[in-house]
MOPAC internal coordinates of N, CA, C and O (Angstrom, degrees):
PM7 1SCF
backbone

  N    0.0000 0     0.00 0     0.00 0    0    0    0
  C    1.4546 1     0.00 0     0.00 0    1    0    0
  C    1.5228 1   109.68 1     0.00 0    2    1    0
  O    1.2310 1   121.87 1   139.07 1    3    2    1
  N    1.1233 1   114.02 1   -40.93 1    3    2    1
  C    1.6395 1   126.31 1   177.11 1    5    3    2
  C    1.3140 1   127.19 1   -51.21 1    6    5    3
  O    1.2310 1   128.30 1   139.42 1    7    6    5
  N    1.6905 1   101.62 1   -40.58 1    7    6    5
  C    1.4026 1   137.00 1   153.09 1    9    7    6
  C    1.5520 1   119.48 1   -26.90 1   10    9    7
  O    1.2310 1   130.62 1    97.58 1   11   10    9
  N    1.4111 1    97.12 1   -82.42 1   11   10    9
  C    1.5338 1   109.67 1  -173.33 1   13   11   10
  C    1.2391 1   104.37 1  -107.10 1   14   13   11
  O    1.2310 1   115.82 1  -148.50 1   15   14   13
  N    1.5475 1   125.55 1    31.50 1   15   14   13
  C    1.6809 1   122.33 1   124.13 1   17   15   14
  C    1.8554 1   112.53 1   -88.82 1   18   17   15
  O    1.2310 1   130.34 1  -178.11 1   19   18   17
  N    0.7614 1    97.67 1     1.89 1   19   18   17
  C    1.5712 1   112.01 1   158.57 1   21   19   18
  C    2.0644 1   105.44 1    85.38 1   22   21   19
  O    1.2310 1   124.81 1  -151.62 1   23   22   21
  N    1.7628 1   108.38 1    28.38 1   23   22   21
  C    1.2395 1    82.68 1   165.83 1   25   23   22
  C    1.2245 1   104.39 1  -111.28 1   26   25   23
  O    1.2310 1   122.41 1    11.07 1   27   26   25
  N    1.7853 1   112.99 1  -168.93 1   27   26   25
  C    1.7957 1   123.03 1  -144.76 1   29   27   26
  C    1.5728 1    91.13 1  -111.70 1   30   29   27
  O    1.2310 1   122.28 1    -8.19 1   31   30   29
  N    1.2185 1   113.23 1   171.81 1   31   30   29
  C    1.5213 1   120.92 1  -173.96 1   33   31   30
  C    1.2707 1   126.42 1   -83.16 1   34   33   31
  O    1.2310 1   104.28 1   -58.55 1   35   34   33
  N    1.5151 1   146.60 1   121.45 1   35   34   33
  C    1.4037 1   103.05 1  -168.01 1   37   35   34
  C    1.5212 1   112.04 1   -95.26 1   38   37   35
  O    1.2310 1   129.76 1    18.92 1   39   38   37
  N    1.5086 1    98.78 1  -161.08 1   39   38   37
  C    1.1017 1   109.55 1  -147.34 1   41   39   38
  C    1.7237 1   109.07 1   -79.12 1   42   41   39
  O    1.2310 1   114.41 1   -24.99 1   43   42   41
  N    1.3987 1   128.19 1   155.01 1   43   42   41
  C    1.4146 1   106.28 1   146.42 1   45   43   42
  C    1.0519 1   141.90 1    15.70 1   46   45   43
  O    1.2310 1   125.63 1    93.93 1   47   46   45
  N    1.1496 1   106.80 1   -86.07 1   47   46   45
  C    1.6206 1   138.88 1  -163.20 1   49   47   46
  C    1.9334 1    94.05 1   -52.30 1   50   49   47
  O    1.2310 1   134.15 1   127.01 1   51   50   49
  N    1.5001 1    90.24 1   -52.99 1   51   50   49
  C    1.8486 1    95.64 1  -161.42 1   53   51   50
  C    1.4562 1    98.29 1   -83.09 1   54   53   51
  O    1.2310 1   113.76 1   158.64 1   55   54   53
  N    1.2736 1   129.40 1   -21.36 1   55   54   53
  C    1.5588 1   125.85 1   174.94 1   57   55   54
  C    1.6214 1    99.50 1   -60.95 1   58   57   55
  O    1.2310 1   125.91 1   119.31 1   59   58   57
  N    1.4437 1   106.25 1   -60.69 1   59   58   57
  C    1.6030 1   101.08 1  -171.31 1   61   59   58
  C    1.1706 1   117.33 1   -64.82 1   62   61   59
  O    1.2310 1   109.49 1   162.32 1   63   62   61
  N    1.7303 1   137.31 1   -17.68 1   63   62   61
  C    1.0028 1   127.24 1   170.21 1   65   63   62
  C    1.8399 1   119.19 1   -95.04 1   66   65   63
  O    1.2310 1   130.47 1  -174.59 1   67   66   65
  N    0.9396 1    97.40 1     5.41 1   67   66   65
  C    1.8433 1    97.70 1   163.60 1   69   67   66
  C    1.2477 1    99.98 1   -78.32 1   70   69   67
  O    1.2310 1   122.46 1   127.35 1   71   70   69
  N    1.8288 1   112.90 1   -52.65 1   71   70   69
  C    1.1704 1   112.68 1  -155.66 1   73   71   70
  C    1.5786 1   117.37 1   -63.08 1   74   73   71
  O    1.2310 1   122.00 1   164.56 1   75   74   73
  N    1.4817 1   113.77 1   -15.44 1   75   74   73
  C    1.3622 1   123.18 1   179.29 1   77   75   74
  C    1.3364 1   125.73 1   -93.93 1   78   77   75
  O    1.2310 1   127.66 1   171.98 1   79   78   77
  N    1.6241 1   102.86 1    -8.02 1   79   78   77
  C    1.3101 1   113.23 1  -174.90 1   81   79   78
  C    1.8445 1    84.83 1   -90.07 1   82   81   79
  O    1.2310 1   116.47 1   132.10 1   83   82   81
  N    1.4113 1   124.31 1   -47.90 1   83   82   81
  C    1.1407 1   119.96 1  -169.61 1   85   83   82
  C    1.4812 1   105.59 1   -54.78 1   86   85   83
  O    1.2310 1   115.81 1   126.20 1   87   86   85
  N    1.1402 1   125.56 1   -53.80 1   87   86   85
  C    1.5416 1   127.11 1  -169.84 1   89   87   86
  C    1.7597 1    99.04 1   -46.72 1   90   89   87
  O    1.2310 1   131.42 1   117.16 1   91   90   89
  N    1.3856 1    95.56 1   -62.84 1   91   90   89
  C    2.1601 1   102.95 1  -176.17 1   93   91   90
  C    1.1184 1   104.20 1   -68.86 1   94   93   91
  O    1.2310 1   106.41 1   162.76 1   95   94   93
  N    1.1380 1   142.87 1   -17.24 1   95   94   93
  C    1.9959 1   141.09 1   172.16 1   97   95   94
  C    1.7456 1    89.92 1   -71.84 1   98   97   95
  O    1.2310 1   129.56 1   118.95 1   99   98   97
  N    1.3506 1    99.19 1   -61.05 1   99   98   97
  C    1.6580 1    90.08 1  -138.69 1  101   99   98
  C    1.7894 1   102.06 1  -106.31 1  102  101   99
  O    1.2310 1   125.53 1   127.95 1  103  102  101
  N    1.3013 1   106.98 1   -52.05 1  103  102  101
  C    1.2323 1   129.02 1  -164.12 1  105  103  102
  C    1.9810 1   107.70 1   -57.44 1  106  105  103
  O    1.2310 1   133.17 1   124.00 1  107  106  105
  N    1.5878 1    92.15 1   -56.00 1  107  106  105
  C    1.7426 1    93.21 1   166.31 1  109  107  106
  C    1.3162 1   135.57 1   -65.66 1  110  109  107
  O    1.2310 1   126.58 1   147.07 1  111  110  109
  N    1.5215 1   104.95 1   -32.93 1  111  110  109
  C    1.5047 1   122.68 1  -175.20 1  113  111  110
  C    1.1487 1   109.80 1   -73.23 1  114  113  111
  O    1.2310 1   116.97 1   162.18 1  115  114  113
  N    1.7057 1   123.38 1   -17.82 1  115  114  113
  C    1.4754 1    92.85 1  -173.95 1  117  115  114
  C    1.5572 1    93.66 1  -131.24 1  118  117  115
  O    1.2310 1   126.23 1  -163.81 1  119  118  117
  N    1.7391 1   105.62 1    16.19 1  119  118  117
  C    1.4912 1   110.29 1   143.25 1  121  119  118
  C    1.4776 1   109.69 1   -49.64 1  122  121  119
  O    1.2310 1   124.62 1   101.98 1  123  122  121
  N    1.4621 1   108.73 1   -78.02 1  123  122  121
  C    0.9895 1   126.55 1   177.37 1  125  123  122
  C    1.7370 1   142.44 1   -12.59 1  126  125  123
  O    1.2310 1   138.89 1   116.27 1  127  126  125
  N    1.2949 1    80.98 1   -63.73 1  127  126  125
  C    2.3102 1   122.84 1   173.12 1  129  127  126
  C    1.5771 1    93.67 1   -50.60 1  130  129  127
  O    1.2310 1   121.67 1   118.32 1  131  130  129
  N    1.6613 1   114.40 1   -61.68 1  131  130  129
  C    1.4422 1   111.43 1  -163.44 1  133  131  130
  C    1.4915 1   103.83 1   -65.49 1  134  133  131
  O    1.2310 1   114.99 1   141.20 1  135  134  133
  N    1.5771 1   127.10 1   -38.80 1  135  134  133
  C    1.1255 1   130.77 1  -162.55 1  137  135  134
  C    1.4240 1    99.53 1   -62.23 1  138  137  135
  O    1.2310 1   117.51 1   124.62 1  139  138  137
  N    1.8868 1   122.35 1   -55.38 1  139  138  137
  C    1.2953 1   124.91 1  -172.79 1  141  139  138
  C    1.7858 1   116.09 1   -64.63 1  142  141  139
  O    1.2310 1   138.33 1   162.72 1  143  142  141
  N    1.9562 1    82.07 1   -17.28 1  143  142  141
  C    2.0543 1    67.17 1   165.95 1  145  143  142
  C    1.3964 1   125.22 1   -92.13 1  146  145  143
  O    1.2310 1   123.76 1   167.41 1  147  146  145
  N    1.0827 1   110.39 1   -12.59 1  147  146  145
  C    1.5958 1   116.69 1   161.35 1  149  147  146
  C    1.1784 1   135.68 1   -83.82 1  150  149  147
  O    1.2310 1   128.65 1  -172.02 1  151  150  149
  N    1.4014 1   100.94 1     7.98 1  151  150  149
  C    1.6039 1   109.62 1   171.42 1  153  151  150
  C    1.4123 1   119.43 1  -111.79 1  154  153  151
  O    1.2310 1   125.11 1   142.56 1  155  154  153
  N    1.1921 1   107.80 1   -37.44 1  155  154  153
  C    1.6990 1   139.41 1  -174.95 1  157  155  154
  C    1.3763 1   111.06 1  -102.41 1  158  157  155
  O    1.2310 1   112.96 1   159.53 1  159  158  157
  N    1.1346 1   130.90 1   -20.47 1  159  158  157
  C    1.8004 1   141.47 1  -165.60 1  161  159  158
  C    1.9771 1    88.30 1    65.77 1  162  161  159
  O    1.2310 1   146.02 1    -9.16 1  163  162  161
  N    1.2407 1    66.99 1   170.84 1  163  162  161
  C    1.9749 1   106.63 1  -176.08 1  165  163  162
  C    1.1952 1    98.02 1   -53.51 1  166  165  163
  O    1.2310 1   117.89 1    83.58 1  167  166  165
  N    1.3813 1   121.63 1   -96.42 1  167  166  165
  C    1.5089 1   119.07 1   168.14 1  169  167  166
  C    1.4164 1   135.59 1    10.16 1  170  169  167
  O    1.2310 1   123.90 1   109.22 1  171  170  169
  N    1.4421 1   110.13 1   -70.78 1  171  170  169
  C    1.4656 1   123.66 1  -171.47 1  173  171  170
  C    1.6898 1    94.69 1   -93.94 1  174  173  171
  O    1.2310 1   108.86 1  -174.34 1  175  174  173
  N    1.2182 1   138.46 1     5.66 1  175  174  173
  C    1.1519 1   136.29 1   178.92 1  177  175  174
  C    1.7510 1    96.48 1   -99.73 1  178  177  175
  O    1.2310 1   126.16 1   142.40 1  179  178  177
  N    1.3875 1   105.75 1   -37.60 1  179  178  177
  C    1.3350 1   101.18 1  -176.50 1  181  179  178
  C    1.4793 1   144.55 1   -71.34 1  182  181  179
  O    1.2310 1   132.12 1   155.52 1  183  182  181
  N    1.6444 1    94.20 1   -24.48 1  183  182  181
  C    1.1838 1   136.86 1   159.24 1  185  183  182
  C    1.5511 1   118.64 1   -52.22 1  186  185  183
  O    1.2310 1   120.32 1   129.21 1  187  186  185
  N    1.6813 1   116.99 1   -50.79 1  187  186  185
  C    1.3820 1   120.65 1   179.63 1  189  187  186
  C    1.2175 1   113.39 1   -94.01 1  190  189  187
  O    1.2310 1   115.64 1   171.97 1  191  190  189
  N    1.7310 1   125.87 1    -8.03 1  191  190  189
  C    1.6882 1   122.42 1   136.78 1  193  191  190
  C    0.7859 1   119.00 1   -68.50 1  194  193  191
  O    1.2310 1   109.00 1  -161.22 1  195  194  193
  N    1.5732 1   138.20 1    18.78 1  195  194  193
  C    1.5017 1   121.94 1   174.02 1  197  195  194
  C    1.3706 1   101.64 1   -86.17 1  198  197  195
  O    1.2310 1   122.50 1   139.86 1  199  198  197
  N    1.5785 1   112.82 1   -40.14 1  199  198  197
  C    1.3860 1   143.32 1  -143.83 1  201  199  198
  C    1.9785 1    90.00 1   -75.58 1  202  201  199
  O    1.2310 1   119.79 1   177.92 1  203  202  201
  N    0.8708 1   118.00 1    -2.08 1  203  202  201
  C    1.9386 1   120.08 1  -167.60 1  205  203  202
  C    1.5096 1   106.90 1   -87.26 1  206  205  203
  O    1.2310 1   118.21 1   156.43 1  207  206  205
  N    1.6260 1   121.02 1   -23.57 1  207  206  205
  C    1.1114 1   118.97 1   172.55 1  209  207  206
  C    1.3785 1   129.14 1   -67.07 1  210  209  207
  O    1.2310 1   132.39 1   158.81 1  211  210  209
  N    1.5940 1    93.68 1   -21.19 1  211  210  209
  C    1.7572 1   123.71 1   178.04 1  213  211  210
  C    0.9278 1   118.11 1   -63.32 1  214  213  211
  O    1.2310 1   121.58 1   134.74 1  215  214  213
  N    1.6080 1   114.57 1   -45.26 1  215  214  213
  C    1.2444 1   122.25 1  -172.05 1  217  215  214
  C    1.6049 1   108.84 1   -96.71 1  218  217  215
  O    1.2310 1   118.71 1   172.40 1  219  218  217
  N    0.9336 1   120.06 1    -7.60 1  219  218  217
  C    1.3608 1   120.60 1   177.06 1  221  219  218
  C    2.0760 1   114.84 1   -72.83 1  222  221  219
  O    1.2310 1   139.56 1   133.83 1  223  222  221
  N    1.7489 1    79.67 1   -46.17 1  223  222  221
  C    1.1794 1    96.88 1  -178.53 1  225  223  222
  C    1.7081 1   114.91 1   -60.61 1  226  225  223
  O    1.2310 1   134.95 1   145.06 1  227  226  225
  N    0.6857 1    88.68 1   -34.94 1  227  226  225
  C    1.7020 1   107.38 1  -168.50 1  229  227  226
  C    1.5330 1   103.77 1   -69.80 1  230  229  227
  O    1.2310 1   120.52 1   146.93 1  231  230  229
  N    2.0120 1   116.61 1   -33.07 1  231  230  229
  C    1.4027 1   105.77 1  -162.37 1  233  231  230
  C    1.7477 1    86.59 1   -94.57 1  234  233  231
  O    1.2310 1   109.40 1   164.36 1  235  234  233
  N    1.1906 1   137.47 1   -15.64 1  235  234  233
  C    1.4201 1   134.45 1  -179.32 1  237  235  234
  C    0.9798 1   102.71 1   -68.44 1  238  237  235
  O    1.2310 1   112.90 1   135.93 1  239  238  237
  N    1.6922 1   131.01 1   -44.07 1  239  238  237
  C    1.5626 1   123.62 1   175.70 1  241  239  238
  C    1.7264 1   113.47 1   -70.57 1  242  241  239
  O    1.2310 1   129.08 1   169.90 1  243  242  241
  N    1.0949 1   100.11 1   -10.10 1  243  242  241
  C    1.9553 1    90.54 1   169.12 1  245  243  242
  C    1.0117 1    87.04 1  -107.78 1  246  245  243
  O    1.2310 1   103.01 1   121.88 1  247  246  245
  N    1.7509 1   148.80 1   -58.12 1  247  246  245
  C    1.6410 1   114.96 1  -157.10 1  249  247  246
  C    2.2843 1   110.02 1   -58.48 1  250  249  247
  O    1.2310 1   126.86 1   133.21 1  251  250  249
  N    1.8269 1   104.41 1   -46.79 1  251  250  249
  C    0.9131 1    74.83 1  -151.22 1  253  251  250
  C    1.5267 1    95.54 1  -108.50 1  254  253  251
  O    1.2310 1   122.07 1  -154.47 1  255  254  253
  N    0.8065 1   113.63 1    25.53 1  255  254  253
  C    1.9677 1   139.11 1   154.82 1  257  255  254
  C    1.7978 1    80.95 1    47.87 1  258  257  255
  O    1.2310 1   122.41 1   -94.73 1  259  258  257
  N    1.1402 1   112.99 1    85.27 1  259  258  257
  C    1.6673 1   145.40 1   165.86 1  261  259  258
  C    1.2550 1   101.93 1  -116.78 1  262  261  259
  O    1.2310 1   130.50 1   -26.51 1  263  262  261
  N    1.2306 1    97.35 1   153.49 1  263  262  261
  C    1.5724 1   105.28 1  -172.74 1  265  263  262
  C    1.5884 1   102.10 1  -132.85 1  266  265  263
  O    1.2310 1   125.36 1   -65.96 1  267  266  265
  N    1.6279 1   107.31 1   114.04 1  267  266  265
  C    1.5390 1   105.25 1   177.68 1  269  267  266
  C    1.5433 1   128.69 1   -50.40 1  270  269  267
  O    1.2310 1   127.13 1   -46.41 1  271  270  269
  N    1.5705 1   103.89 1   133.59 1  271  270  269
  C    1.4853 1   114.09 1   160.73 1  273  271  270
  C    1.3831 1   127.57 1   -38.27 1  274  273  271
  O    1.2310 1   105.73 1    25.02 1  275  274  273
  N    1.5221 1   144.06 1  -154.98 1  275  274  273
  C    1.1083 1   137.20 1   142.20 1  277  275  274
  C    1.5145 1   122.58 1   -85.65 1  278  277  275
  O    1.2310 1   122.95 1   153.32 1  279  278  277
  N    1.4212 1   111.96 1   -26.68 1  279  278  277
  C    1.4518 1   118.18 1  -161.86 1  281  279  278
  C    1.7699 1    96.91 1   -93.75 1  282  281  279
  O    1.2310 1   114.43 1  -160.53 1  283  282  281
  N    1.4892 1   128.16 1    19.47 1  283  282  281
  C    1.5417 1   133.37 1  -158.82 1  285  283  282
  C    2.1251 1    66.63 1  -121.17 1  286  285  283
  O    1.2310 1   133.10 1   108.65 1  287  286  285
  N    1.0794 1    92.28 1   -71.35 1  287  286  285
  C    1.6225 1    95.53 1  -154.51 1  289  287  286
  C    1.8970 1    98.16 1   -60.44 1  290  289  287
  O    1.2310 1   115.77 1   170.33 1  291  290  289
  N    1.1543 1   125.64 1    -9.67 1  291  290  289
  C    1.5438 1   104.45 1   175.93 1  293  291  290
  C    1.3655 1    80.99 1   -96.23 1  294  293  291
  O    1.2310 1    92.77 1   178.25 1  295  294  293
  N    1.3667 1   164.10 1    -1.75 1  295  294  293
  C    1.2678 1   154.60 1   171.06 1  297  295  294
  C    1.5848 1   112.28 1   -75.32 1  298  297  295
  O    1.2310 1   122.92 1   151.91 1  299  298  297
  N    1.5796 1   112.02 1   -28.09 1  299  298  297
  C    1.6027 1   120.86 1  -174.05 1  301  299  298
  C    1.1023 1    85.46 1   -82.78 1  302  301  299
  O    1.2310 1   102.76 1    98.39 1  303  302  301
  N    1.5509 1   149.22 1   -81.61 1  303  302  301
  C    0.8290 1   159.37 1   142.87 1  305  303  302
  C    1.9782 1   107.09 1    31.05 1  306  305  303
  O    1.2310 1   132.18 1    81.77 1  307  306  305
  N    1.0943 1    94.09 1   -98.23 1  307  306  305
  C    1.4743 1    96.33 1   176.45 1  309  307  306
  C    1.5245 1   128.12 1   -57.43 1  310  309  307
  O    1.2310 1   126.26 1   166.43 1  311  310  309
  N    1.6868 1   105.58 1   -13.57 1  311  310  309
  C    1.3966 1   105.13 1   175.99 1  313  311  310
  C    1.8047 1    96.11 1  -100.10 1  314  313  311
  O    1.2310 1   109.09 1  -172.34 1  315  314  313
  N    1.1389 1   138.04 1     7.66 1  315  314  313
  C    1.2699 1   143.60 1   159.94 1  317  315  314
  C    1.6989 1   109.18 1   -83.15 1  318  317  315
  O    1.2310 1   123.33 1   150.08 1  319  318  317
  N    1.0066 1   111.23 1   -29.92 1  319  318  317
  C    1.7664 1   102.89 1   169.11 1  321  319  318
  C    0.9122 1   107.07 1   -93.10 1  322  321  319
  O    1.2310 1   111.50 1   158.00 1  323  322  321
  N    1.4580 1   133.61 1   -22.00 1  323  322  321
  C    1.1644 1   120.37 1   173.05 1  325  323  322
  C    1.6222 1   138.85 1   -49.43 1  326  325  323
  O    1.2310 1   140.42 1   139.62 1  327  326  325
  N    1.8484 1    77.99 1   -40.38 1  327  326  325
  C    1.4086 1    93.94 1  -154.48 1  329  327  326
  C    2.1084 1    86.22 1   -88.20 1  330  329  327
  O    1.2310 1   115.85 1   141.50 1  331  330  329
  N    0.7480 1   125.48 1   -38.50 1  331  330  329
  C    1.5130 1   124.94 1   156.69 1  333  331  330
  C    1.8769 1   118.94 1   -46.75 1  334  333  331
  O    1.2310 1   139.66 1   145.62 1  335  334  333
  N    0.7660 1    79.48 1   -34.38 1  335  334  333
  C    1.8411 1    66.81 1   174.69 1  337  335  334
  C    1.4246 1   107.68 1   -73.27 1  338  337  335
  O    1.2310 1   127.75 1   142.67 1  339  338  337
  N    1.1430 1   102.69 1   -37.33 1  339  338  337
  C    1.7772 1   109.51 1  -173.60 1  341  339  338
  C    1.5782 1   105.22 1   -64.74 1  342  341  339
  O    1.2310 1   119.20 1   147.04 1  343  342  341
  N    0.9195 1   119.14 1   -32.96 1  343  342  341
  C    1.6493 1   119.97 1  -176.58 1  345  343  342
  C    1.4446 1   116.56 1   -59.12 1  346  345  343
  O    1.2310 1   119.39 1   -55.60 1  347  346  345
  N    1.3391 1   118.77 1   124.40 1  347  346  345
  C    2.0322 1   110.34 1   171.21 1  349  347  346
  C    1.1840 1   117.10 1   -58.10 1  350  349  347
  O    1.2310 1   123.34 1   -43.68 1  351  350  349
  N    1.3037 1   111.21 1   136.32 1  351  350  349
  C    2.0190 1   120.38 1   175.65 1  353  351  350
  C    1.8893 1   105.88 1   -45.28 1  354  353  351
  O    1.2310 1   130.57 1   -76.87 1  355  354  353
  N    1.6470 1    97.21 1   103.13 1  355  354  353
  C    1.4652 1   105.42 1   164.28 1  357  355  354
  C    1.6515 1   105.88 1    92.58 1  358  357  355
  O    1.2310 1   123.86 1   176.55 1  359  358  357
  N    1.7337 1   110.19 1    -3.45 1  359  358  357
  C    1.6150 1    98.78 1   165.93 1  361  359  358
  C    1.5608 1    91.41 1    94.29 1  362  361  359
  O    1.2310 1   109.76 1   171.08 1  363  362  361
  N    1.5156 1   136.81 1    -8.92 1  363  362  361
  C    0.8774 1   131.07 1  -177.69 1  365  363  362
  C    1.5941 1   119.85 1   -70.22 1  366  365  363
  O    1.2310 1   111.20 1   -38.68 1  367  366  365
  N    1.3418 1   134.18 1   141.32 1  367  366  365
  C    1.4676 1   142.65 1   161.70 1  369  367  366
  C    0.9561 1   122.31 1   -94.35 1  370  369  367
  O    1.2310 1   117.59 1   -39.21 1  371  370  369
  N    1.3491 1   122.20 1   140.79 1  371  370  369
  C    1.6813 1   126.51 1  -169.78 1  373  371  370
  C    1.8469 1    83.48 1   -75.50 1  374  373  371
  O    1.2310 1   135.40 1   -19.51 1  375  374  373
  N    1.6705 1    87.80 1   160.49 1  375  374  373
  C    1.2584 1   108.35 1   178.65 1  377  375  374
  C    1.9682 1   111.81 1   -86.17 1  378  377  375
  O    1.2310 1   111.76 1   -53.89 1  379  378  377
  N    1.2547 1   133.14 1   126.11 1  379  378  377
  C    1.3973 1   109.15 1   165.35 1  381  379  378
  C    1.6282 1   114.83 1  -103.52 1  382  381  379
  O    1.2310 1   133.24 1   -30.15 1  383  382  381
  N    1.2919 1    92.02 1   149.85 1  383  382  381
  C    1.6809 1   116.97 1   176.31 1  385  383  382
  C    1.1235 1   115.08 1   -73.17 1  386  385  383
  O    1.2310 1   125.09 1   162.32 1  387  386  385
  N    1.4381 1   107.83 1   -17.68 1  387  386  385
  C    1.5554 1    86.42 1  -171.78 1  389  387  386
  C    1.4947 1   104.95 1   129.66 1  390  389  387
  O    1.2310 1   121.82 1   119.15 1  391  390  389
  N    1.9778 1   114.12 1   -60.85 1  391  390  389
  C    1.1307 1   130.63 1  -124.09 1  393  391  390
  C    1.7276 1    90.90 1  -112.11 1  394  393  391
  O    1.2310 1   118.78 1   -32.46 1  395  394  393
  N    1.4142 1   119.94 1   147.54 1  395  394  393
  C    1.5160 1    96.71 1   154.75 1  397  395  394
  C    1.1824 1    97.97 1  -121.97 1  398  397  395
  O    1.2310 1   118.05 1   -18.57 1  399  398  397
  N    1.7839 1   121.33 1   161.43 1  399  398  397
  C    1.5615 1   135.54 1   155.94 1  401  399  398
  C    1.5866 1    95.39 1   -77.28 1  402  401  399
  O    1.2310 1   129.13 1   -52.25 1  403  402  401
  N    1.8079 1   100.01 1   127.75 1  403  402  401
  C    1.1533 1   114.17 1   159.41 1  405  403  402
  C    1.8388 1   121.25 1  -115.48 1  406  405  403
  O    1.2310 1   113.00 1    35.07 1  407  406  405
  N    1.0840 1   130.83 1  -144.93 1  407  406  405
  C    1.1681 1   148.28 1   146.07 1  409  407  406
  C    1.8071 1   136.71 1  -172.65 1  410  409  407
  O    1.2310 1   135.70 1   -42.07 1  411  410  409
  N    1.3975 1    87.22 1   137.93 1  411  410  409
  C    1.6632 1    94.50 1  -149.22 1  413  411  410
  C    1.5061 1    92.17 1   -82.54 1  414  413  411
  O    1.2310 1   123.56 1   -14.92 1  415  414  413
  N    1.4016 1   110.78 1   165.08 1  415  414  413
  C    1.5935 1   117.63 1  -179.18 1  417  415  414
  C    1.7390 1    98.36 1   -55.09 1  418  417  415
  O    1.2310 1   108.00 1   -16.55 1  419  418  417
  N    1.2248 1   140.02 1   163.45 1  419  418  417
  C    1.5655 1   151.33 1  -168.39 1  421  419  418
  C    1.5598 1   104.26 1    55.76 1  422  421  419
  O    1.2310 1   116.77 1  -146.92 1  423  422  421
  N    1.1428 1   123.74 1    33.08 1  423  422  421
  C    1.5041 1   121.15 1   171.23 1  425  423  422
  C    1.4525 1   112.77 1    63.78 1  426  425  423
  O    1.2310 1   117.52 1  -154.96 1  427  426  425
  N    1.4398 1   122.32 1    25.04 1  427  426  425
  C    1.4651 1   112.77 1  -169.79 1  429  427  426
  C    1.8418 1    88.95 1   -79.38 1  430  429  427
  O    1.2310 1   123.81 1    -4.08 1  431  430  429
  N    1.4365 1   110.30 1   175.92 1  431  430  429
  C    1.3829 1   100.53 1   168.93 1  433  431  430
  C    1.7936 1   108.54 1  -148.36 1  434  433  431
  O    1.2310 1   112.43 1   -38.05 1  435  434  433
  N    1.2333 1   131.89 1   141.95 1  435  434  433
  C    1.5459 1   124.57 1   175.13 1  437  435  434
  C    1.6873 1   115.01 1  -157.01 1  438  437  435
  O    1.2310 1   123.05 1    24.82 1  439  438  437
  N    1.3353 1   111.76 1  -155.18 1  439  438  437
  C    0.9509 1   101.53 1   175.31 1  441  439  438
  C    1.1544 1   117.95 1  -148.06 1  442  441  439
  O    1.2310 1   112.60 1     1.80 1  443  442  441
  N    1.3247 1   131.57 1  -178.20 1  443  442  441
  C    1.8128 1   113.37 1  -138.95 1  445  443  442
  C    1.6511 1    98.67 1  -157.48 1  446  445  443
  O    1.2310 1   113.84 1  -102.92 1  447  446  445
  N    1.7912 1   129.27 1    77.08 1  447  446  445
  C    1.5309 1   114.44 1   172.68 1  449  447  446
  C    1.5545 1   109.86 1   -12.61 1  450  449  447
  O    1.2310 1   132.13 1   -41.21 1  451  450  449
  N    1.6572 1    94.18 1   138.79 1  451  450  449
  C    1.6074 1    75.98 1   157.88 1  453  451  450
  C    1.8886 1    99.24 1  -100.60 1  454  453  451
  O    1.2310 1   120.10 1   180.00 1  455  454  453

């Protein structure tokens, strides 16, 4: 499309560095995500991706030393309870058995090793 809107290709340099930003943007991070959900479960994995907006936020105010609005800080704000409500009382994890409750098509119901 870039093409036959008539711009030119770039160079090297910027091919290989998308491509590396893509690998560390995308490619590691959600290496990563799956790994922490299989170690930590979903839940408590989801909880410490909430926490990335924080830190994002935080490195834009030192790279580009901006100084938040009001409607940024009632946004930290609400994404700070957010991300606290989601958390279990005391950091604690349910224990698993093993077992899950399912249910079969006609409402039967049991449970299934994992």
């Amino acid at each position: 499309m870039a093409g036959l809107a008539g711009e030119r290709m770039p160079g090297p340099g910027t091919i290989g560095m998308s491509l590396l930003l893509g690998f560390l943007a995308y490619g590691l991070s959600i290496t990563l995500y799956v790994a922490a959900q299989r170690g930590l479960g979903a839940a408590r994995t989801a909880a410490f991706y909430a926490v990335a907006p924080f830190i994002g936020a935080g490195l834009s105010w030192a790279l580009f030393r901006t100084a938040p609005g009001a409607a940024f800080l009632l946004a930290v704000v609400l994404m700070a309870a957010g991300s606290v409500l989601v958390m279990p009382p005391g950091g604690a994890v349910a224990e698993d058995d093993g077992a899950s409750l399912h249910e079969h098509p006609g409402g039967q119901r049991g449970t299934m090793p994992e």
